[in-house]
C-alpha positions, 0 to 999 in steps of 0.5 A: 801929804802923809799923816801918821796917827799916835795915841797919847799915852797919858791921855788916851788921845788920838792925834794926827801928825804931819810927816815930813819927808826927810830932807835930802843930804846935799853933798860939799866940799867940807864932806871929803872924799869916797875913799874916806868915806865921806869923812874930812881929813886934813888940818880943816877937820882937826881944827873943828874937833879941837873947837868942838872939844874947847866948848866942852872945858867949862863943863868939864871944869864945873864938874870937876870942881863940884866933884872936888868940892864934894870931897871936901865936905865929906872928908872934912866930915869924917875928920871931925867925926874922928876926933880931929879939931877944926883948926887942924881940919882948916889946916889941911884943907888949905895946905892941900888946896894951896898944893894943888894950886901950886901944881896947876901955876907949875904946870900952866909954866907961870912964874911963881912971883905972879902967883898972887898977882902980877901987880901990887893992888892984886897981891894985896887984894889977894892977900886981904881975901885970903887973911880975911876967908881964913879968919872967919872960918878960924874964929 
């Protein structure tokens, strides 16, 4: 068994670690061919990079939204800052979201009557959330 001695930056310690020896890459059907230098072609490899690249969406979309939301506060703060009234901000800011809403449902191709709800108890929970959150940043 080899060992390997390290000094501890931050304590000054001396300590002994095993090393491992690297374990032997075993060769597979998944590897591909020699010609392709090991890499897998074919619709098999484009079905894991496309898995790989969808486990990465949620992130993707968390960061756009606190980016976005980021945005938000600091246009929000210039506009009050140069004299604009906070009804006319709250204005804004929702025709600007609603703009934005109305681009992604264009763009998902959904039908703009389900865009508050494909039955009656959605569109008027919708509805009440949307009267309600206006409401209470308006007063």
């Amino acid at each position: 068994e080899k060992t390997r001695e390290s000094v501890s930056p931050v304590f000054g310690r001396r300590s002994r670690a095993s090393v491992m020896p690297s374990p032997k890459r075993v060769r597979t059907a998944s590897d591909g061919d020699v010609e392709s230098g090991g890499l897998e072609t074919g619709v098999g490899a484009h079905c894991e990079v496309v898995a790989g690249l969808k486990s990465w969406i949620p992130l993707i979309c968390i960061a756009l939204s606190s980016i976005s939301f980021s945005l938000q506060a600091l246009c929000t703060k210039e506009l009050a800052l140069s004299g604009i009234a906070t009804f006319q901000i709250v204005v804004i800011r929702g025709s600007f979201q609603m703009l934005g809403c109305a681009c992604t449902m264009a763009a998902i191709r959904r039908p703009a009557c389900t865009w508050l709800g494909e039955s009656r108890t959605e569109v008027l929970w919708l509805s009440c959330r949307g009267i309600i959150g206006f409401a209470g940043i308006s007063f």
